[in-house]
N, C-alpha and C positions, 0 to 999 in steps of 0.2 A: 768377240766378247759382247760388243755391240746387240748381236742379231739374238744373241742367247741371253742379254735383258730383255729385248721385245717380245721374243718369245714367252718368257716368261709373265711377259707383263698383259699375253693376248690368254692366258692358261683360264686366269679366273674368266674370262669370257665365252672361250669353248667351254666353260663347264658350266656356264649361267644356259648355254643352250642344250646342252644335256639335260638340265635339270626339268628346263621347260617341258624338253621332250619325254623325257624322263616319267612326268606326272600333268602329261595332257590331259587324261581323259577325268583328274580328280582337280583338274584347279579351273581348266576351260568346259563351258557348254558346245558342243559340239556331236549332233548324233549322228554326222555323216563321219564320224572316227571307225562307226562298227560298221556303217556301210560300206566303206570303201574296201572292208577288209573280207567282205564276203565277195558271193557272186552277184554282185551289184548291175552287171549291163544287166537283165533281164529283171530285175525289181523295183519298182516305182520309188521316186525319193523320200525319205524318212519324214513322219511330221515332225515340223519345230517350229517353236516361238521364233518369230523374224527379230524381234528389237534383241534378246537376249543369245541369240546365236551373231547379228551382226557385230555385236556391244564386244562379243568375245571375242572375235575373229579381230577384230579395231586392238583387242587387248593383247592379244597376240602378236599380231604385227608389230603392234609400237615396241611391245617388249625385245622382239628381235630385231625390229631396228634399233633403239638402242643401246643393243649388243655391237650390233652389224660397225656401226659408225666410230662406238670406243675401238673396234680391233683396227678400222681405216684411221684413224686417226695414231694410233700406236706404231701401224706401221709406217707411216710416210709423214707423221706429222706436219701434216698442210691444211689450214685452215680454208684454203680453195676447194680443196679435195672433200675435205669436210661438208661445205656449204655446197657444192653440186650435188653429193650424195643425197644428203639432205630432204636436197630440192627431187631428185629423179624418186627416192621412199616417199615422198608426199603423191607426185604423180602417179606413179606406181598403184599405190593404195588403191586413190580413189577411181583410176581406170578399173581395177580389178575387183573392187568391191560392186561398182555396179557392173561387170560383167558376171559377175556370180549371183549379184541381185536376180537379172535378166533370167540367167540359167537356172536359179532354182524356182522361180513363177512362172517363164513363159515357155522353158523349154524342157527338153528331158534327155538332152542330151550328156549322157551322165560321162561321158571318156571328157568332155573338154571342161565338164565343169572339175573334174575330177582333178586335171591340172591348173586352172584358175585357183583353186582351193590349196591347191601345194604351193602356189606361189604365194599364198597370203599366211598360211600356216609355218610356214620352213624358210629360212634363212638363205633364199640361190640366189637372190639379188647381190648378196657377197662374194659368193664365188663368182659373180661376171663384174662386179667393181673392182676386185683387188688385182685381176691383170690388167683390165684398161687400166688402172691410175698405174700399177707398176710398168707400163706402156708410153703412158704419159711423161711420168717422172722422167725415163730415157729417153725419151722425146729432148726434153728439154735440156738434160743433162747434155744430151750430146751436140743440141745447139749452142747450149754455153760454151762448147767445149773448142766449137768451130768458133767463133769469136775472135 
């Protein structure tokens, strides 16, 4: 009964990232949306305004994280857990924004920015926190246990 309140309780949040995804291209600046979707290795990268595509991508992020943190936090209720996550979506961020900085001025390598950009656009930092912490949790659960 437990796991089918949490459930329930992570529903509005898979669907706040739906929504996002749902109506990226009408609510974020973004023209590397239509590039990616073409045959992009062979075509030079799209013009864009820097401050108003970084300002979106910043908007994006924060928006999924969040998300990201209400579902960690729902599931393991740990305010440690909470505050690591926190801490690694802040580093996160700023590693990856100025790697995409880098990639779309100095370089043209469009395969790694192409994944730098997924990682700032889409929610995977969640899917690698929710087994490490549910990793953790049994970690420790089963140190209590030895006790």
């Amino acid at each position: 009964m437990k796991q089918l309140k949490s459930f329930l309780f992570i529903l509005p949040f898979i669907f706040g990232f739906a929504i996002i995804r749902l109506f990226e291209s009408e609510w974020f600046y973004d023209p590397f949306l239509s590039y990616f979707k073409g045959a992009y290795q062979s075509e030079a990268f799209p013009e864009f305004e820097s401050f108003k595509l970084f300002f979106n991508l910043f908007l994006r992020y924060f928006l999924n994280t969040i998300l990201s943190l209400g579902i960690i936090y729902i599931l393991f209720r740990n305010k440690e857990f909470l505050k690591v996550a926190s801490f690694l979506y802040g580093v996160f961020f700023v590693l990856l924004l100025g790697a995409f900085f880098y990639l779309v001025n100095y370089s043209d390598n469009s395969f790694v920015l192409f994944y730098v950009r997924r990682f700032l656009i889409q929610p995977l930092f969640l899917l690698l926190f929710v087994p490490a912490f549910y990793f953790q949790k049994s970690v420790e659960k089963n140190a209590s246990l030895q006790k």
